[in-house]
N, C-alpha and C positions, 0 to 999 in steps of 0.2 A: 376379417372374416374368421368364425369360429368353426368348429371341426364340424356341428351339426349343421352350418349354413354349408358349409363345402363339403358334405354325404348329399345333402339334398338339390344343390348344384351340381353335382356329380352324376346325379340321375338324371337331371333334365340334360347335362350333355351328351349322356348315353341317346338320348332320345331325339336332343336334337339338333345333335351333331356343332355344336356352336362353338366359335372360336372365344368369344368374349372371353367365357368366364375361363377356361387354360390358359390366357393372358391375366386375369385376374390372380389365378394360384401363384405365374411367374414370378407377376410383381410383385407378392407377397413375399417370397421367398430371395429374390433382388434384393429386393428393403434390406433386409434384414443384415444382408451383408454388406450394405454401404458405409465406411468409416464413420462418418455423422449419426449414424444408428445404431452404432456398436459400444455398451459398454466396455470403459473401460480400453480402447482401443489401444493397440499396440503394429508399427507397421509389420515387425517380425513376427507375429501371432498369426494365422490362418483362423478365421472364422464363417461357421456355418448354419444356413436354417435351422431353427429348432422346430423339423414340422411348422405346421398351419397358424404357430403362434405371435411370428411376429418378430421375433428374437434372433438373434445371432449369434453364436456359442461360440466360443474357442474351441477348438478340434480339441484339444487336449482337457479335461477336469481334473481337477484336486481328488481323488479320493481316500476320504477321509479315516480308515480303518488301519490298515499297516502301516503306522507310525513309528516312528525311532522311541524305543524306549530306554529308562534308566535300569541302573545295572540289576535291579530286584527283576527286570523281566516283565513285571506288571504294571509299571506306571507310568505313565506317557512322558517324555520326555518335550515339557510344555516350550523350555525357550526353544529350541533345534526346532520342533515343530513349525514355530509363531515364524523363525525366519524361513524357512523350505515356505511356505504358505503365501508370505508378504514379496518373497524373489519372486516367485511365480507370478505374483499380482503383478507386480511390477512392471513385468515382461509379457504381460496381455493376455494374463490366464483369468477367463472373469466367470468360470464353473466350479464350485465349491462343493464338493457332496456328503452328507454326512447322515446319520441313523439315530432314532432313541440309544438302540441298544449298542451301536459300535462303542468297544471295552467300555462295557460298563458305565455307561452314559459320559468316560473322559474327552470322546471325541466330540461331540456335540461344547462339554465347556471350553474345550481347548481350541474348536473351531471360533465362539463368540468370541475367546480373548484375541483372537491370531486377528479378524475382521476387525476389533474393536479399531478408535482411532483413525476412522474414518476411508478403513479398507470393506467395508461394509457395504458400502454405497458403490464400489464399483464390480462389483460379481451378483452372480445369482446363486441365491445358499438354496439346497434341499436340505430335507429331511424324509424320515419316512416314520411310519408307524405302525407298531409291532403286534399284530393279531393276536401271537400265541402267547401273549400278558395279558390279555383283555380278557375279564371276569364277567362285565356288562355292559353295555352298549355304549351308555356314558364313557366308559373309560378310554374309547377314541379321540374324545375334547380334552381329556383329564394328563392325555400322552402328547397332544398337540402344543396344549400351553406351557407343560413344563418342556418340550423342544423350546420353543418360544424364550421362554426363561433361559436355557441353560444358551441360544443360541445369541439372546440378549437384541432380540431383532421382534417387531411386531409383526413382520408380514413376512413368511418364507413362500418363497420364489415358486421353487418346485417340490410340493410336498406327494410322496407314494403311500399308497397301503402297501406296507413291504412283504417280499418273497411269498408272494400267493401260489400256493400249492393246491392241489387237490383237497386237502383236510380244512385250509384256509377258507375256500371257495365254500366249501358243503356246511361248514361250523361256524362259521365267524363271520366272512364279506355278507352272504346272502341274509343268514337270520339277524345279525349284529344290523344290516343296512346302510353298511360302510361307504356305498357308493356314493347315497345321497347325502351323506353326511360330510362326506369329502366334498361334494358341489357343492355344499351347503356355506361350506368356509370360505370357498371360492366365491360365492355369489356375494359373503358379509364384507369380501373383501383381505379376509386373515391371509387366503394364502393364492398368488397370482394364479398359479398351472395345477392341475389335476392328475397325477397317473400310476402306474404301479409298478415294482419290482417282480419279479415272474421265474420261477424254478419248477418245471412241468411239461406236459409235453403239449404239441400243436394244436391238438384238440383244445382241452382247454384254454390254452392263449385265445382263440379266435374266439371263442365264449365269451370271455371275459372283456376282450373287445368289443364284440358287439354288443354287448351289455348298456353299453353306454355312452352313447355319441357323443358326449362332450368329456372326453378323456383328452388331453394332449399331448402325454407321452408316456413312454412304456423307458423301464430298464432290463435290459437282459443281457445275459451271459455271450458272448461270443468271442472263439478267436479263430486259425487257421487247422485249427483239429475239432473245433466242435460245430462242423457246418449243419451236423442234425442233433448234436445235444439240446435236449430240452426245447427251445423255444427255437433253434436254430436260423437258418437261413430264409424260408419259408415264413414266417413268423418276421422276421426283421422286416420283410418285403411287402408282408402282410399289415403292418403296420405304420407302414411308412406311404402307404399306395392310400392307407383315409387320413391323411393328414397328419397322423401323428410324428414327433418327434421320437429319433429313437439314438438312448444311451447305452451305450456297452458299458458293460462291467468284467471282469476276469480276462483282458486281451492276451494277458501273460499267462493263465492258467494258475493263478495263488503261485507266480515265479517261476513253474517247471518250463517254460519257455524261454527264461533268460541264458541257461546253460545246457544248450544242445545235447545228447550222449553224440558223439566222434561219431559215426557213421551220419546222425546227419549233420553235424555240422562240416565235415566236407562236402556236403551238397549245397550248403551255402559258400564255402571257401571254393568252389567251383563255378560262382555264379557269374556271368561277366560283367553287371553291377554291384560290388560288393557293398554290403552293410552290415554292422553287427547285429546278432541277433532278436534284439530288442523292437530294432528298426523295422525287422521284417515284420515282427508280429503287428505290428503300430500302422504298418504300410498297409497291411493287407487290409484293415477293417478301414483307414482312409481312404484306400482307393474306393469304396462303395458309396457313391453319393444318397445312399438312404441312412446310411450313419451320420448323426449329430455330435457329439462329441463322446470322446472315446477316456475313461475313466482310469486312473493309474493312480495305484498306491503307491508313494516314494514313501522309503525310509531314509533319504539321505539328500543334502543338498548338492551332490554332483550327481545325483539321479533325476532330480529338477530339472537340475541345467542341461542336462545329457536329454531326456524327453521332449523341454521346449527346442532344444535344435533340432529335433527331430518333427515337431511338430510343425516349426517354420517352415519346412519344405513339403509338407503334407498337404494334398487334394484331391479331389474324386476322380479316378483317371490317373490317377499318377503312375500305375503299372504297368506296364508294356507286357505284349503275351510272355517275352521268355524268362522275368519277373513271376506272371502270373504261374509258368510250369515251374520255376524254382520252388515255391512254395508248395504246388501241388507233390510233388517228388517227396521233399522235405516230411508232408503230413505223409504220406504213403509208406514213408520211413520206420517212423514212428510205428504206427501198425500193425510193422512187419516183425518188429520182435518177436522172438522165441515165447511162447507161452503168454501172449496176448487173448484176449477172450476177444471176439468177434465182433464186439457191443459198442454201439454208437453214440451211446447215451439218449435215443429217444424216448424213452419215457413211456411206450406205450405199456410195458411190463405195472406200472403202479395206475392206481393204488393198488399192495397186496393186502392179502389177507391178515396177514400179521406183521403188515408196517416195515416189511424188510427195505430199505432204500438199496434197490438192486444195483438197479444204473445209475448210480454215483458211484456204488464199490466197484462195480465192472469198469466203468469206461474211467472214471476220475482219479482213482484208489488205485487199484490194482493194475490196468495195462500203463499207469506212470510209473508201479515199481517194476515192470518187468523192461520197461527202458532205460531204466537210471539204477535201477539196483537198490534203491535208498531205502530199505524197508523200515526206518526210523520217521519219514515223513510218512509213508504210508499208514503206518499207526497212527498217526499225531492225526492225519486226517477222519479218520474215523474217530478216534479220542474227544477232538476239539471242534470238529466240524460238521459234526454227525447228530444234532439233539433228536429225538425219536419223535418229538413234536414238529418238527418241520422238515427235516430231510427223510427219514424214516428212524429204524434201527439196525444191528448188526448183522451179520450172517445166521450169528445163533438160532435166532428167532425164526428161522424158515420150518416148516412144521411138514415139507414135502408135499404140500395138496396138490401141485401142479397147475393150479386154476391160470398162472402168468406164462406155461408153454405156450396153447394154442397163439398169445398176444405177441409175442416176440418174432419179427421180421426175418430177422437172423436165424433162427430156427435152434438158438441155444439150449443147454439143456440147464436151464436157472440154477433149478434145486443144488445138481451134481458140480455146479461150476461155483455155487457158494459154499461149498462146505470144503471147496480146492484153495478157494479166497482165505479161509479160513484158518485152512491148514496150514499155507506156508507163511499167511502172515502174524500167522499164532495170537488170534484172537481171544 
């Protein structure tokens, strides 16, 4: 059953009340997890639906961006890679995720060499592809095949239009016709599943969803501080209730989650199941059984190994309430910092007028230095993870019109709070 036959059985059960086909969706979703249906199967791996597709994912995916590199900083460090990747396989990890553009096209060849040898056949590779390089419509096919090439594979698994943004949406997906061009592939057979990566807020996700009924899954940003950043919780539930599959990305927050500041990590050394840190974050998006598998960058092979044990005890449910209030406390912690900006990262502040990316600097940038102190990552995240084409641009650029007051939930005073962003983190 595809996503557009299961919308429109969806309606006829709204209407007439029928059991059949809610047994139908069960067994779809059953399948998927039975050992003989599972690539790649491993007993100590936990595997789950991928949405309405059929599929059975390892809780856990390879993601392929934060890699160990050599000592210049910039080059992928290809052997350490190849083995962190084939341990993984090994141990029943069969989700592989990777990007045109992750460094510079090294992860894509260094993912083909790590699969080559016949590790290929037992995962499912993504890719995604990059709007904000695309000159001409063409150039969607012209980004596909060199994935294809660098990934050394005919037919990728789970291909996205990556990180759709508001400018993405309005300039490139609609007029470029990226949708159909993605079915298109899908239909020639190049690439199995259809769906997109997502940095915006709830509005658009459900656009974007509705857009096109034969989508199969979405990736989005979630962990236990971003329940309404960007596409948030609302949006997971939202895409997971039509069938789609849904991938987390950032569960650690790019790392700020792996090293608590001391006030909350005695809220976890208080907890009376203890786990380390890591664990909670990983706990919290498995307990949701609308999460398909949960995406993690390792630099390291006892970061592998340390994830898949963590993932062998992972299920929907796994939480018990005073689990579920240790985490709640924990995020509330966080928060509660001195000289936190109030901001949640929804998104409804953009698009601005002049490109400022508000809510990444307020909620992502700025209330992580005011809990850790680091103001060296903090710059580094605006520096390196801020392109003005896809997230926005810096504080400078706010011109005071105030057109993003009245938008703002929290009733922030934008302008006066980015030029405070500004100041102490001396932009």
């Amino acid at each position: 059953m595809d996503r557009r036959t299961f919308l429109k059985g969806s309606a006829a059960l709204a209407t007439a009340g029928s059991v059949l086909g809610a047994a139908s969706i069960s067994d779809i979703r059953a399948a998927a997890q039975r050992p003989e249906n599972i690539r790649n199967y491993h007993p100590d791996m936990r595997y789950r639906p991928y949405g309405l597709t059929g599929v059975g994912v390892s809780a856990l995916g390879f993601g392929m961006l934060r890699l160990p590199m050599l000592a210049d900083g910039k080059t992928v460090d290809e052997a350490q890679t190849i083995r962190m990747v084939r341990h993984a396989i090994d141990h029943g990890l069969n989700y592989v995720d990777t990007s045109y553009v992750y460094l510079d096209g090294q992860s894509e060849n260094v993912t083909g060499k790590a699969l080559s040898g016949g590790y290929r056949d037992r995962v499912y590779v993504t890719s995604k592809a990059p709007w904000w390089l695309m000159e001409r419509p063409e150039d969607f096919e012209r980004f596909f095949d060199e994935s294809r090439r660098r990934l050394q594979t005919d037919v990728i698994d789970f291909y996205h239009i990556h990180m759709i943004m508001h400018r993405a949406w309005k300039e490139k997906v609609i007029p470029f016709r990226l949708i159909e061009k993605i079915e298109r592939l899908k239909a020639q057979g190049k690439i199995r599943f259809s769906g997109f990566s997502f940095h915006d807020n709830v509005t658009l996700f459900k656009k974007i969803v509705d857009a096109n009924a034969d989508w199969n899954f979405c990736l989005i940003q979630q962990n236990y501080l971003d329940t309404e950043h960007e596409a948030g919780l609302v949006s997971l539930k939202y895409a997971a209730a039509r069938g789609m599959g849904v991938a987390i990305m950032e569960p650690l927050r790019n790392g700020f989650l792996v090293t608590p500041p001391p006030r909350v990590q005695a809220i976890f050394d208080a907890a009376p199941h203890r786990r380390p840190p890591v664990e909670w974050a990983l706990d919290y998006l498995w307990n949701m059984p609308e999460v398909s598998v949960v995406l993690s960058g390792m630099g390291s092979l006892q970061q592998v190994r340390e994830n898949l044990s963590y993932a062998s005890r992972s299920a929907p449910g796994m939480l018990d309430a005073e689990d579920v209030a240790v985490i709640g406390r924990a995020a509330r912690q966080y928060r509660a910092f001195d000289g936190v900006i109030p901001c949640t990262g929804c998104y409804n502040c953009i698009p601005c007028p002049q490109n400022v990316a508000i809510g990444y600097l307020f909620n992502m940038v700025y209330n992580q230095y005011k809990a850790d102190g680091d103001i060296s990552r903090a710059r580094r995240l605006v520096r390196y993870s801020m392109s003005p084409v896809q997230r926005g641009d810096t504080p400078q650029a706010c011109d005071n019109c105030g057109q993003c007051l009245p938008k703002c939930p929290q009733g922030i005073n934008i302008p006066e709070e980015l030029k405070r962003v500004q100041r102490e983190l001396r932009l």
